[in-house]
C-alpha positions as CSV (number, residue, x, y, z in Angstrom):
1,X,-1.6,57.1,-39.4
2,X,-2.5,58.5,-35.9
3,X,-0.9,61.8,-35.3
4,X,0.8,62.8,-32.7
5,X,0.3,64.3,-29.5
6,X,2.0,67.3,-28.9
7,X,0.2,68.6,-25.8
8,X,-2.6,66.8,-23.3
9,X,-4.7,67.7,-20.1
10,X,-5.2,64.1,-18.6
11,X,-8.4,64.9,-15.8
12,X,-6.7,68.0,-14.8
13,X,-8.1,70.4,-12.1
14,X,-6.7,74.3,-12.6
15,X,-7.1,77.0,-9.8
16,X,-5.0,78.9,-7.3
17,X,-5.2,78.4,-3.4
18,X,-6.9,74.7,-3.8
19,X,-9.8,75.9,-5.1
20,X,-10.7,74.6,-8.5
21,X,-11.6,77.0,-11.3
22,X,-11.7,74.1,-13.9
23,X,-12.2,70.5,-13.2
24,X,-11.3,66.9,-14.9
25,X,-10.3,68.5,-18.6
26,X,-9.6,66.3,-21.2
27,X,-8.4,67.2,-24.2
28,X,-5.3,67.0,-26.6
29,X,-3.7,69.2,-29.3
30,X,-2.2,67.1,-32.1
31,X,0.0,67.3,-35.1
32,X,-2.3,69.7,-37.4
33,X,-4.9,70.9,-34.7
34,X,-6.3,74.5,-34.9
35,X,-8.1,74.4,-31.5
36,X,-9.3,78.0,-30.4
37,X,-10.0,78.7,-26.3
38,X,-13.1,80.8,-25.2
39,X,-14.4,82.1,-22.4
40,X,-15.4,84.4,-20.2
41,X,-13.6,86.8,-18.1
42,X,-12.4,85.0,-14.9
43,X,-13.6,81.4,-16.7
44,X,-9.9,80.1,-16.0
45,X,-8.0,80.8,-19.3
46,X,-5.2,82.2,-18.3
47,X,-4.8,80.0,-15.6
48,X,-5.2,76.9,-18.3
49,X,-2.8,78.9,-20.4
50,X,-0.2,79.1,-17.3
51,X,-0.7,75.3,-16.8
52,X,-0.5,74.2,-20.5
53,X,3.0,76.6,-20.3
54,X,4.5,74.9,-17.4
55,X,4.2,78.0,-15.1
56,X,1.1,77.0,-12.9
57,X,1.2,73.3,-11.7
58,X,-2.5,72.1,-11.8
59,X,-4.2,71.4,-8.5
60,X,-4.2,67.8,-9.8
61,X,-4.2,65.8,-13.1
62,X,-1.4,65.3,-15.5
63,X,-0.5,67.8,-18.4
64,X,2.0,66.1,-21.0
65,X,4.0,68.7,-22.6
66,X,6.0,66.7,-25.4
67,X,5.9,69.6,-27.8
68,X,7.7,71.8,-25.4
69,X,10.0,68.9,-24.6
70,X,11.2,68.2,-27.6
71,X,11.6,71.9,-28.2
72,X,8.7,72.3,-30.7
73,X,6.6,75.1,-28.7
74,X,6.7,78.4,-29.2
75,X,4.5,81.4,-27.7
76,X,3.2,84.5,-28.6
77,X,2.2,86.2,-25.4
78,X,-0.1,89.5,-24.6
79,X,2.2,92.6,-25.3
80,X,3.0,95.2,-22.2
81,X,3.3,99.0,-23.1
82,X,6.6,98.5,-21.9
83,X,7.6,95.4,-24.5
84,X,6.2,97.7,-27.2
85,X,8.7,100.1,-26.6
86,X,11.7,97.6,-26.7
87,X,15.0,99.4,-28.2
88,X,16.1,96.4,-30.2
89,X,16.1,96.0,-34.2
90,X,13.5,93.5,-35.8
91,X,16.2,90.9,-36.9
92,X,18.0,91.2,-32.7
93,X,13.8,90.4,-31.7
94,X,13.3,87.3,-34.0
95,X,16.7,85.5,-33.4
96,X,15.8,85.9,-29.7
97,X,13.6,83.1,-30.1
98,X,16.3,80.8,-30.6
99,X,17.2,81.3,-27.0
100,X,14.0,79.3,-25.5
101,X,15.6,76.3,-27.8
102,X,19.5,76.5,-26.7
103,X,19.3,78.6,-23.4
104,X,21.2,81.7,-23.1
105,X,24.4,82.6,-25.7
106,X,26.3,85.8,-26.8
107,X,26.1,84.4,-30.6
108,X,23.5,83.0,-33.3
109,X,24.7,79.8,-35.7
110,X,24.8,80.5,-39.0
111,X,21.8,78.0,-39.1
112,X,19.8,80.0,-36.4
113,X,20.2,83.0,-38.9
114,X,19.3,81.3,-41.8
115,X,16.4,80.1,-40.4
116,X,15.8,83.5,-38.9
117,X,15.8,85.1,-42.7
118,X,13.0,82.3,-43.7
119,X,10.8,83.2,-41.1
120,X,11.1,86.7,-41.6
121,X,10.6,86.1,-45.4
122,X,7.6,84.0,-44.9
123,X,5.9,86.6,-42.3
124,X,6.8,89.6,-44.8
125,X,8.9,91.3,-42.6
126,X,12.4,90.5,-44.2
127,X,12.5,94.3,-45.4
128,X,12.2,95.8,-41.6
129,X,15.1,93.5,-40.1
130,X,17.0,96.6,-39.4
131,X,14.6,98.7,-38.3
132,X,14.1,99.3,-34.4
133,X,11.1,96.9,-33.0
134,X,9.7,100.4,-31.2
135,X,8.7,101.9,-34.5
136,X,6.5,99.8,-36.1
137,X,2.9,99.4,-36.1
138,X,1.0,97.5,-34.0
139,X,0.3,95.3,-36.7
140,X,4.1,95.3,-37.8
141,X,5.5,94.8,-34.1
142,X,2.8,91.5,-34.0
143,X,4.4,90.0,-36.9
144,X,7.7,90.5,-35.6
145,X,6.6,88.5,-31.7
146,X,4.6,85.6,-34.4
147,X,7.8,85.3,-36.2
148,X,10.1,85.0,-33.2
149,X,8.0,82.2,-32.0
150,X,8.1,80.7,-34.8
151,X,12.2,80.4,-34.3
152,X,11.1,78.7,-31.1
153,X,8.7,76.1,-32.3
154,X,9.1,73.3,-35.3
155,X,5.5,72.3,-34.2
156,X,2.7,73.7,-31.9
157,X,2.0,78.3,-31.5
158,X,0.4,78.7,-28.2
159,X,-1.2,82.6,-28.7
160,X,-2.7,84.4,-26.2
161,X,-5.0,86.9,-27.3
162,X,-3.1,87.8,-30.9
163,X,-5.3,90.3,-32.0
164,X,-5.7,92.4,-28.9
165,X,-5.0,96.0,-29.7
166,X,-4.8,95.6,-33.4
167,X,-6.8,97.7,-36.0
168,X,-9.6,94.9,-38.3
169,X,-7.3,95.3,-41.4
170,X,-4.2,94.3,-38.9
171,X,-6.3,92.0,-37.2
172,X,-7.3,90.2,-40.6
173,X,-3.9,89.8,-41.9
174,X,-2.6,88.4,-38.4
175,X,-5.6,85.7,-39.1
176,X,-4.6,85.5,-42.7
177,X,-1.0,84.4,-41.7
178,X,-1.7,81.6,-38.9
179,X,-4.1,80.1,-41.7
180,X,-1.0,79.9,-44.0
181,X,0.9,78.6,-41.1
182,X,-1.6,75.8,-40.3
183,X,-2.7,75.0,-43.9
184,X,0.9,75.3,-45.7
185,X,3.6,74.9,-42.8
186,X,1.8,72.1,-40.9
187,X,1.7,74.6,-37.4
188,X,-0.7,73.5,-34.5
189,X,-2.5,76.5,-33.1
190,X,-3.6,76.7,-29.9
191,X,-5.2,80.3,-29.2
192,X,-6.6,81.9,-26.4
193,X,-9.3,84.6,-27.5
194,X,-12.1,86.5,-27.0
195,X,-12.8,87.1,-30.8
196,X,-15.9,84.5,-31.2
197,X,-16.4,85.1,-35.1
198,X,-12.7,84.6,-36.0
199,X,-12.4,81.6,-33.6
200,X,-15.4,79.8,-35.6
201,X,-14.6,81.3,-38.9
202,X,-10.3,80.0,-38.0
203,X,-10.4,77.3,-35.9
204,X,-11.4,73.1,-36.4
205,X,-11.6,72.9,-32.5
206,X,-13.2,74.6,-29.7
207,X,-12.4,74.3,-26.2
208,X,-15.0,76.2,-24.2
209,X,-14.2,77.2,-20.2
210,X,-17.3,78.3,-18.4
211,X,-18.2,77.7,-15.2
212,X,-18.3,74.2,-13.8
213,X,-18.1,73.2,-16.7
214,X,-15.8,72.8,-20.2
215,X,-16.6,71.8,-23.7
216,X,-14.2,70.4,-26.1
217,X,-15.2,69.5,-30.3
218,X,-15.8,70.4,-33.4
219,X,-17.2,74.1,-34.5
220,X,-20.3,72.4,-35.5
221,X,-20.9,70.7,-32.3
222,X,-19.6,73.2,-30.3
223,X,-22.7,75.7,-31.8
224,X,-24.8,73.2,-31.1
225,X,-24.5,72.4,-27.2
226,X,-25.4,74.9,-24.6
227,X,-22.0,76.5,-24.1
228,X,-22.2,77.3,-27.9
229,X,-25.8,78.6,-27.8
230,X,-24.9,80.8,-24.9
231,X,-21.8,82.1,-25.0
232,X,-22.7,83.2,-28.9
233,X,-25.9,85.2,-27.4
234,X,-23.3,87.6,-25.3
């Protein structure tokens, strides 16, 4: 049984001002997919991440966005200094993800805090729910931002840089937890990063932005063609 598409790039072209920093990208993300983004600085990532988002329109090209549709995204963006300092308990954070679902509402359904519980339990956080987001570690606060997008999505985690600013051990356990999400839950990963070891070590699918040109397979064939070979050298 073919599984389903949750998000596609149908000969898209990405850049600002009509001029291109990524041209004619194909590639899809379905139902089970662990595809990791690399590339570097300036390469167009966060532009593609924009796009895949429904913040940037692409210069031209068709992006299908049936995960987010149908309400089945969720994101875990970059942190600010500022968002790390948020005065709001753990529990008030992760039912806040329910609001990308349902839109804007002064109260959570009993079902919305259930679920909330679950993810919390899942993500080991369910003993901080009343503690204030500010105080935790970096590692902790992560958690907390991976859970709430979890109360957004039923299907597909777009990350952007999820390990940025974490110690290794926090690191390793944030990696440790999207591998339970993938290989137990059934979560499709998209992630943007810069981490090349855990991308290969993580990830079934590569999607390589360099310039003029993108790659998009396996790990194996990825290390094999020239945007493998040379991006792994830096």
């Amino acid at each position: 049984m073919e599984r389903q598409i949750l998000l596609a790039c149908h000969d898209v072209s990405l850049g600002y001002e009509h001029r291109p920093l990524l041209e004619h990208l194909d590639f899809a993300v379905r139902e089970g997919d662990y595809v990791a983004v690399l590339g570097e600085n300036g390469s167009g990532k966060s532009t593609l991440l924009k796009s895949l988002l429904g913040l940037t329109p692409p210069l031209a090209g068709r992006i299908d966005r049936a995960a987010q549709r149908a309400g089945r995204l969720g994101y875990l963006p970059q942190q600010t200094p500022a968002q790390r300092d948020f005065p709001a308990t753990v529990e008030e954070v992760v039912l806040s993800g329910f609001l990308n679902r349902s839109g804007l509402h002064l109260t959570y359904s009993s079902a919305e805090k259930s679920a909330a519980l679950m993810h919390m339990g899942k993500l080991g956080i369910l003993e901080l729910r009343q503690r204030c987001y500010r105080e935790l570690s970096g590692g902790q606060q992560q958690r907390v931002l991976l859970c709430r997008a979890l109360c957004a999505a039923s299907g597909l985690l777009i990350l952007d840089e999820p390990a940025t600013g974490l110690d290794p051990a926090a690191s390793q356990d944030l990696y440790k937890t999207l591998r339970y999400l993938h290989d137990r839950e059934g979560m499709a990963i998209l992630m943007v990063t810069h981490d090349l070891d855990a991308a290969l070590r993580e990830a079934k699918t590569i999607l390589h932005i360099g310039q003029n040109r993108w790659f998009c397979g396996t790990v194996e064939e990825y290390l094999k063609d020239e945007s493998g070979r040379r991006f792994g050298r830096k």
